[in-house]
ZAKOLRO-610144 format. One record per residue (C-alpha): residue number from 1; x, y, z. Coordinates in pm, 1 decimal. Each point is the difference from the previous one (the first is absolute). Example, Ala and Ser with C-alpha at 12.3 -4.5 7.8 and 13.67 -1.06 7.14 Angstrom:
PT | 1 | 1230.0 | -450.0 | 780.0
PT | 2 | 137.0 | 344.0 | -66.0
//
This chain:
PT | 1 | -1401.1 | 746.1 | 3392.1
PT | 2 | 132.2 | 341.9 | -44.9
PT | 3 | -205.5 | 322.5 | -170.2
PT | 4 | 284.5 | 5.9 | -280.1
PT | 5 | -66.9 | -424.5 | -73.3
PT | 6 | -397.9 | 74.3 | 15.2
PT | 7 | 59.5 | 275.6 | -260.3
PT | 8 | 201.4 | -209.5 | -206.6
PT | 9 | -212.8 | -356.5 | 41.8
PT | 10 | -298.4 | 253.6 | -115.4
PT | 11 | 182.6 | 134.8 | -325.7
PT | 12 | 58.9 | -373.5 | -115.4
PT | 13 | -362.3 | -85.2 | 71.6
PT | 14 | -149.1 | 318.2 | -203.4
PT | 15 | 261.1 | -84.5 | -287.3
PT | 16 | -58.8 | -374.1 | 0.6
PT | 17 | -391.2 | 39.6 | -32.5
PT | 18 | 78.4 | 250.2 | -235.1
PT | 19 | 214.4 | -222.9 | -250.9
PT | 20 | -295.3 | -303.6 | 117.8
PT | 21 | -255.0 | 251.0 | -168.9
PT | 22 | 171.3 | 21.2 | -317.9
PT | 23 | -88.2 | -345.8 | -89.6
PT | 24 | -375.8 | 62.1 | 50.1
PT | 25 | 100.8 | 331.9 | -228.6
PT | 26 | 132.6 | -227.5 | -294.7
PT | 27 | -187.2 | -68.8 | -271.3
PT | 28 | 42.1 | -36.1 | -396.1
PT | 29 | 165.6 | 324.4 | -16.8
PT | 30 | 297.8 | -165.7 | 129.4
PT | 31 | 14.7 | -231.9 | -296.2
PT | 32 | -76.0 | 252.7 | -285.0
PT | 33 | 283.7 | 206.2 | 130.6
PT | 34 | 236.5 | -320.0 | -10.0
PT | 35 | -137.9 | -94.2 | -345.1
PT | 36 | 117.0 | 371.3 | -114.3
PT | 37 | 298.2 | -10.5 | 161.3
PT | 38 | 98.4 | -350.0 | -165.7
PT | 39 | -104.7 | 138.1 | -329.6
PT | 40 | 202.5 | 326.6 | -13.9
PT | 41 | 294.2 | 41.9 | -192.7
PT | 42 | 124.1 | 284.9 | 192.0
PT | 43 | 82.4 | 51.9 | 342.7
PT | 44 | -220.0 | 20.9 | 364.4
PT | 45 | 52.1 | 411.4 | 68.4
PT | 46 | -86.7 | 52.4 | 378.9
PT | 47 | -92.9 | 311.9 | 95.4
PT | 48 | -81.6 | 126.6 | 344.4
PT | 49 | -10.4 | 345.6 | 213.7
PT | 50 | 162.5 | 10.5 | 365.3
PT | 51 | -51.6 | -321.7 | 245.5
PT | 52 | -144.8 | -180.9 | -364.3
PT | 53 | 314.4 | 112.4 | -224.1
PT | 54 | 215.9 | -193.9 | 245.5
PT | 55 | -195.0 | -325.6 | 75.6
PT | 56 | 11.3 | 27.9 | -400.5
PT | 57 | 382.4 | -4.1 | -27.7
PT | 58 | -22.9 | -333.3 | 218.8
PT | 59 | -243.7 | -110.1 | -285.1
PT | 60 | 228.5 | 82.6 | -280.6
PT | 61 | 271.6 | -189.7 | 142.7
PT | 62 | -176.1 | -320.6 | 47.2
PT | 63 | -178.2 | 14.1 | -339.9
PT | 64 | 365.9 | 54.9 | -129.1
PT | 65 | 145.4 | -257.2 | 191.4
PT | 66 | -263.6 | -283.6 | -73.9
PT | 67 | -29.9 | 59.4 | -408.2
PT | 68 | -232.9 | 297.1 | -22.0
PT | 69 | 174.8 | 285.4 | -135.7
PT | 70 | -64.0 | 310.8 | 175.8
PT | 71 | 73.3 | 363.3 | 138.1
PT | 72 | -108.4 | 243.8 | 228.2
PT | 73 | -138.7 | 357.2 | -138.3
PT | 74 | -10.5 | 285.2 | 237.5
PT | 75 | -366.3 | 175.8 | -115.7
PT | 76 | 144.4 | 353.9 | 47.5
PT | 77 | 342.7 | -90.3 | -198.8
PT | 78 | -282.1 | -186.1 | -268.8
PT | 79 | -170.2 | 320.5 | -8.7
PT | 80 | 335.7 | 187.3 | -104.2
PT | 81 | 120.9 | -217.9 | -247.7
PT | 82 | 43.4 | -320.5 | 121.7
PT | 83 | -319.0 | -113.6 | -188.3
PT | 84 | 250.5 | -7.7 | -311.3
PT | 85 | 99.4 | -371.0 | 131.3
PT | 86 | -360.5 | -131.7 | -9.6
PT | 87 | -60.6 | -198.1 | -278.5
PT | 88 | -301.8 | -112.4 | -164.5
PT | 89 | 51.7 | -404.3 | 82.8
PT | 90 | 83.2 | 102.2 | 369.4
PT | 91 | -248.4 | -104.8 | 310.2
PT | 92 | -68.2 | 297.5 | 244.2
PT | 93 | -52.6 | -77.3 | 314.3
PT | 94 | -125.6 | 267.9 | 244.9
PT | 95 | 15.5 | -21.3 | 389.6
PT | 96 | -246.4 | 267.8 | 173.1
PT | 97 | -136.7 | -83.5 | 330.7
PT | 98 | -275.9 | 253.6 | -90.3
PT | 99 | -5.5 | -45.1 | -344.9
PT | 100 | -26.8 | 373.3 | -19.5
PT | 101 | 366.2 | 139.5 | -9.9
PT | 102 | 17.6 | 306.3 | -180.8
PT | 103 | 364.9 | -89.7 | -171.9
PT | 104 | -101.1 | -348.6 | -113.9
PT | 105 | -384.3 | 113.6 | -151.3
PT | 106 | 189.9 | 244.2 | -224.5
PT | 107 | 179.0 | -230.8 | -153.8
PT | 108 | -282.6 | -229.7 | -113.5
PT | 109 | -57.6 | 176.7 | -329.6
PT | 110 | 344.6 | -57.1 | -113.3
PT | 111 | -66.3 | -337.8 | 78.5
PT | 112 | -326.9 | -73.8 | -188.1
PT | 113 | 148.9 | 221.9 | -314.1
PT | 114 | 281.0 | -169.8 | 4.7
PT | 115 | -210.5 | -355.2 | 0.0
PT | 116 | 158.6 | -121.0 | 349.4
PT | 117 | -166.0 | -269.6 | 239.4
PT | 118 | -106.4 | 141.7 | 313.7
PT | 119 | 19.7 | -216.8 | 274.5
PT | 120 | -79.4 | 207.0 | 318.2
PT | 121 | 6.3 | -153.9 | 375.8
PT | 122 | -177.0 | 253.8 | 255.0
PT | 123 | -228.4 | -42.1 | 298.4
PT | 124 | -256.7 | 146.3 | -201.7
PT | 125 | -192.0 | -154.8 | -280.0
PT | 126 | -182.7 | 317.2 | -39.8
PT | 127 | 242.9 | 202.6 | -81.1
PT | 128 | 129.8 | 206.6 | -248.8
PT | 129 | 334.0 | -204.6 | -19.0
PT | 130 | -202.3 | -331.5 | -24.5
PT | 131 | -283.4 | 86.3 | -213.6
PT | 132 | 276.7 | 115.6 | -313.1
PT | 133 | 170.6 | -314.2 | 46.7
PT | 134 | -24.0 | -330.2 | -152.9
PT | 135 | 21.4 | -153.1 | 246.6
PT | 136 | -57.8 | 41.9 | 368.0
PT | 137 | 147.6 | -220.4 | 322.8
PT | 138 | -158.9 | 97.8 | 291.3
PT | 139 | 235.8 | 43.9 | 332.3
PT | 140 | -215.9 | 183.8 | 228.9
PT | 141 | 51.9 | -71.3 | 355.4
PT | 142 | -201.8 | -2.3 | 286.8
PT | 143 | 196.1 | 246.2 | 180.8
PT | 144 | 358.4 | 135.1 | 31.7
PT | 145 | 155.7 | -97.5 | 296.2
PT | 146 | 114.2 | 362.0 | 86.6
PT | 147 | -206.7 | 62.5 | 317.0
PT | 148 | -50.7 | 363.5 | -205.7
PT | 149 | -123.5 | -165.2 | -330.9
PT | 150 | 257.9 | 223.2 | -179.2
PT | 151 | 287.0 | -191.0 | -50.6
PT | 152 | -19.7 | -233.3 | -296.1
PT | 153 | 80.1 | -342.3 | 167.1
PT | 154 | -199.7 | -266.6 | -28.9
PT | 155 | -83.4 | 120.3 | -361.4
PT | 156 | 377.8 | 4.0 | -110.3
PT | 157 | -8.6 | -353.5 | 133.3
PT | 158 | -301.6 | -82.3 | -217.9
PT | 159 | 163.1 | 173.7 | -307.9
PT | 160 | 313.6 | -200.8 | 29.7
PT | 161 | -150.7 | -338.4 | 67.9
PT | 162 | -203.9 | 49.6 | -305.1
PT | 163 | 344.3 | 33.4 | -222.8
PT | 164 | 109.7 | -285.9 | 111.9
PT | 165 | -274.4 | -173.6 | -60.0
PT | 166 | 46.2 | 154.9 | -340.2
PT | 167 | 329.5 | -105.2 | -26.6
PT | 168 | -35.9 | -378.5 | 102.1
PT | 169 | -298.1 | -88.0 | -228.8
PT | 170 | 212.6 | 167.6 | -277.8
PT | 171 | 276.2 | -213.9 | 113.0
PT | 172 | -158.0 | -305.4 | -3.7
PT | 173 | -188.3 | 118.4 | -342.7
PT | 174 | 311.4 | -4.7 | -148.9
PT | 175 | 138.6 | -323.7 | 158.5
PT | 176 | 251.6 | 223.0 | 155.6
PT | 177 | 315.2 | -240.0 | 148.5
PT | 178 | 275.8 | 52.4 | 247.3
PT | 179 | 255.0 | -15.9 | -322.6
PT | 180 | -243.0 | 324.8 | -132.6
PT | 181 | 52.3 | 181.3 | 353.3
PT | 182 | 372.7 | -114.0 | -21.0
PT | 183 | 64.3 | 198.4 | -331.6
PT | 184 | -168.0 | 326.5 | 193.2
PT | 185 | 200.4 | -85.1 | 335.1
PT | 186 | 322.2 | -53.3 | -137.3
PT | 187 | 173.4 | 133.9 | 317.0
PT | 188 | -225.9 | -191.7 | 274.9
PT | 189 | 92.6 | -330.0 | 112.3
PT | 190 | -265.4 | -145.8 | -238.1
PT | 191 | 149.6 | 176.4 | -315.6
PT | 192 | 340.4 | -117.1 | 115.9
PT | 193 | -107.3 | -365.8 | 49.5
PT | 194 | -195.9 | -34.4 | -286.7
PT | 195 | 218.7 | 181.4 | -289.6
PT | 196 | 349.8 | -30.9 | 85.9
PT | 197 | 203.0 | -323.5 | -90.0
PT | 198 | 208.6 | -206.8 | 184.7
PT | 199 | 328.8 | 111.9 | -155.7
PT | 200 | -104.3 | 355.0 | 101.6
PT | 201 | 26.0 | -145.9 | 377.2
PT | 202 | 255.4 | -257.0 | 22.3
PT | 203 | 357.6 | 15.2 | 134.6
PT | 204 | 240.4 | -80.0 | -251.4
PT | 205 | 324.6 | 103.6 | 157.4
PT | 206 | 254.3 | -193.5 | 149.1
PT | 207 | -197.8 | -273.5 | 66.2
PT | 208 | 30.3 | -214.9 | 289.2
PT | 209 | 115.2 | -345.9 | -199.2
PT | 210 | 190.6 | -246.1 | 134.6
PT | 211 | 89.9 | -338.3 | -182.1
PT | 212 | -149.4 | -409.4 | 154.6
PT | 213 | 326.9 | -27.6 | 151.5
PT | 214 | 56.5 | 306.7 | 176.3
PT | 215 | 23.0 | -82.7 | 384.2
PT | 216 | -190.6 | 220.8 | 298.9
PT | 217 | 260.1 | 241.7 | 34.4
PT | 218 | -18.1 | 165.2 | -337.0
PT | 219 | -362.4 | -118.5 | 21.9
PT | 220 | -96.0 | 257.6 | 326.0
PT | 221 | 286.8 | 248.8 | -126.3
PT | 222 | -174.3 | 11.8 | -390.1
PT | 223 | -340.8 | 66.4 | 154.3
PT | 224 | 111.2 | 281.7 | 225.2
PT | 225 | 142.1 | 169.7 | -300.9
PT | 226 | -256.3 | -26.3 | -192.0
PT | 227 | -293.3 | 147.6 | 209.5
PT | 228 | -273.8 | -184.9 | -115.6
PT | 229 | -2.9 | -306.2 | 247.3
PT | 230 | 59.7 | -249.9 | -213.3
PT | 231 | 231.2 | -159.7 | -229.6
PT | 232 | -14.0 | -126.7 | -366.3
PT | 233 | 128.2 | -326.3 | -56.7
PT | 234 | 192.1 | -49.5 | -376.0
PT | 235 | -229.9 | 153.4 | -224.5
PT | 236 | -294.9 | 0.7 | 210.7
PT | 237 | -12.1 | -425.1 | 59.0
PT | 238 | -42.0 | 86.7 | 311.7
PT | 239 | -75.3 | 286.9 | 260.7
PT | 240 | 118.4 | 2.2 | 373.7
PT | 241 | -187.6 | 283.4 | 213.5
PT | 242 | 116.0 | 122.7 | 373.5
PT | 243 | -316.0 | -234.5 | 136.4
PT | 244 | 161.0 | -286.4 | -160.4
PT | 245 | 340.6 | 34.4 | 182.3
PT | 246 | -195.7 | 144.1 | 347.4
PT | 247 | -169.2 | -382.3 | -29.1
PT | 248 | 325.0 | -204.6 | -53.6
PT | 249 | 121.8 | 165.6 | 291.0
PT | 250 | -272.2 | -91.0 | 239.0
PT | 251 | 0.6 | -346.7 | -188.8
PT | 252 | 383.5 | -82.2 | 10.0
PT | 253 | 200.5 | 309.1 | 140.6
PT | 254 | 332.9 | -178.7 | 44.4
PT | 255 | 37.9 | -138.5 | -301.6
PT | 256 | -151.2 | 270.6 | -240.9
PT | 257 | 345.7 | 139.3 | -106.4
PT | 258 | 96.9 | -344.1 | -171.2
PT | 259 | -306.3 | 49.3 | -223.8
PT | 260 | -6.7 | 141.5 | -363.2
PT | 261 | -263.4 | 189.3 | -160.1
PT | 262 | -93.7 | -234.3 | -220.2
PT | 263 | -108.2 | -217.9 | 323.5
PT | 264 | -272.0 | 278.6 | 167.3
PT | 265 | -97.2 | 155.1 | -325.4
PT | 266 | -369.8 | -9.8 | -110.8
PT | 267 | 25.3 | -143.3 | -374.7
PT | 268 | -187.5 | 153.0 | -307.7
PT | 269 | -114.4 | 316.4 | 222.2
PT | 270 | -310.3 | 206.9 | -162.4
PT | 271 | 89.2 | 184.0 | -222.3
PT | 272 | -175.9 | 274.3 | -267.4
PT | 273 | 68.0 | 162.7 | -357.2
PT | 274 | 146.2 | 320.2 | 50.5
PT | 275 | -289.3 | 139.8 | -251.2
PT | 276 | -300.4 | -102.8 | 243.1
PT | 277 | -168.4 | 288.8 | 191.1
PT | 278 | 82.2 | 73.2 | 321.7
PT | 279 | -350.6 | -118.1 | 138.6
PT | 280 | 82.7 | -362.7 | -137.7
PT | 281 | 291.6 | -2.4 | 201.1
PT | 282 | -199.6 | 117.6 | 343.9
PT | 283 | -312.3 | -254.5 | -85.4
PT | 284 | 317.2 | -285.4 | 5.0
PT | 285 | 216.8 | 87.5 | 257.8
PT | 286 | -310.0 | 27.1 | 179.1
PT | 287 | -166.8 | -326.9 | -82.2
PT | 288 | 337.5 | -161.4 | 78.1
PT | 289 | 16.3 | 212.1 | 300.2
PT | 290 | 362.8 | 61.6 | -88.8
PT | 291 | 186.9 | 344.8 | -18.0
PT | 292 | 208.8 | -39.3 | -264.0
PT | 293 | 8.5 | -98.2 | -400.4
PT | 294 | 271.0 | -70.7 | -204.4
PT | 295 | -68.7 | 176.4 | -329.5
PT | 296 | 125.4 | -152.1 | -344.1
PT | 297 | 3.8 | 160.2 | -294.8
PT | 298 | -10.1 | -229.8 | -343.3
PT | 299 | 111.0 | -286.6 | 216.1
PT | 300 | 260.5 | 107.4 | 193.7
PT | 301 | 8.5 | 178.3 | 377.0
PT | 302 | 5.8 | 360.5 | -62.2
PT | 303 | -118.5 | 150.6 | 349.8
PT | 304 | -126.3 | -42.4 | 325.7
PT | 305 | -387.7 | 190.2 | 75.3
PT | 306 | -116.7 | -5.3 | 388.8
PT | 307 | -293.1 | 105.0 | 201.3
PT | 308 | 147.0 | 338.0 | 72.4
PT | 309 | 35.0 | 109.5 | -335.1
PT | 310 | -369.9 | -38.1 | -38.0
PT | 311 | -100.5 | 242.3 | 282.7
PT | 312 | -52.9 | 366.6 | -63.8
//
């Protein structure tokens, strides 16, 4: 093994032990802070100085993401004005390795006059940072896996592992679902599947529809045209897809072109309201293990939805 794969094999060993410790760290602190978090009307302010400030940004934008409202406060902006967007029902969360950061201690007495929880989340429970708060979770580390003990590394780690856990016992508090995380993701995959419609999706122009007598010819010539690989039969009695006519081939090559659709269609095709979400049509097409869905809308075919309209 190389120097440069030692060095790295090392850093994940000093930061796994590191986030290993945190559980022997946790104690009823952890559930007080939840408990005041759940009860707030307000928001979760996170507030951080350096390496802290931006682990806290990740914080805010899981907590905003999984039903905890939130945002990040820069202490020196707070100490210029930005205090102004504090209010009294908001949560404060601190991040200070040290617990003894000059810009975040000089903010506490806004904070107690202005009747704010305190949660704070150092490495030190004797600190200034953690002995002002109302509550104190622990994430001091062993050691930092900088060889120099400078760099804040496996502490960072620590402090961000602790949001999350944060984060998920709020989410599950709350009985968070993928249909809340779909309302805050509207532009993921997720969002898309789970709040757009079927008639938002489906392809409703000239439509690839043939009638029970039409023979091959205009059969193979009404699918090309159409692009989807398939083709309506009447008003949706029936559905012939390019696998379909592939098989008849194999089956009975010479004799295909005497056929009409209504002999190789597949009759009363799945089908789905144009109103139904776009996840209801993925969770059928893909218990049917089919690629396709006619889509009806008050009883008659309106559309066409595929697989491809459901990828991102």
């Amino acid at each position: 093994m190389s120097h440069h794969l030692e060095i790295a094999k090392s850093v994940f060993e000093i930061e796994a032990a590191a986030i290993e410790n945190l559980s022997l760290l946790l104690d009823e602190q952890f559930e007080y802070a939840i408990d005041a978090i759940l009860k707030s009307k307000g928001r979760v302010v996170v507030c951080g100085m350096g390496k802290s400030g931006l682990i806290g940004k990740k914080m805010v934008a899981t907590f905003a993401s999984t039903g905890t409202p939130s945002f990040f406060m820069h202490p020196g902006e707070a100490f210029h004005g930005d205090l102004g967007m504090i209010s009294a029902q908001d949560v404060f969360l601190a991040l200070s390795n040290s617990g003894e950061t000059e810009e975040l201690i000089r903010l506490l007495p806004f904070l107690r006059d202005n009747g704010n929880c305190i949660i704070a989340m150092s490495g030190n429970p004797s600190s200034t940072l953690a002995k002002n708060a109302n509550y104190h979770l622990n994430i001091a580390v062993p050691k930092e896996a900088c060889p120099l003990q400078l760099a804040p590394t496996s502490s960072t780690t620590a402090t961000l592992v602790m949001g999350d856990a944060l984060a998920v016992a709020l989410m599950q508090a709350r009985d968070f679902k993928p249909q809340d995380f779909a309302r805050f993701h509207p532009g993921g995959s997720l969002g898309r599947k789970l709040l757009t419609r079927v008639r938002d999706e489906m392809a409703t122009e000239n439509l690839p529809i043939v009638s029970p007598d039409a023979p091959m010819l205009e059969v193979i010539h009404t699918m090309s045209n159409g692009r989807l690989g398939l083709c309506i039969v009447g008003e949706g009695e029936g559905i012939i897809t390019d696998g379909d006519l592939r098989r008849q081939l194999e089956i009975n090559a010479a004799e295909i072109m005497k056929l009409r659709a209504k002999d190789i269609m597949t009759l009363k095709p799945r089908s789905i309201d144009a109103d139904a979400m776009l996840a209801d049509a993925e969770n059928l097409m893909n218990q049917h293990k089919i690629t396709s869905l006619l889509v009806t809308a008050k009883g008659k075919l309106a559309g066409v939805i595929q697989i491809y309209n459901l990828a991102i």
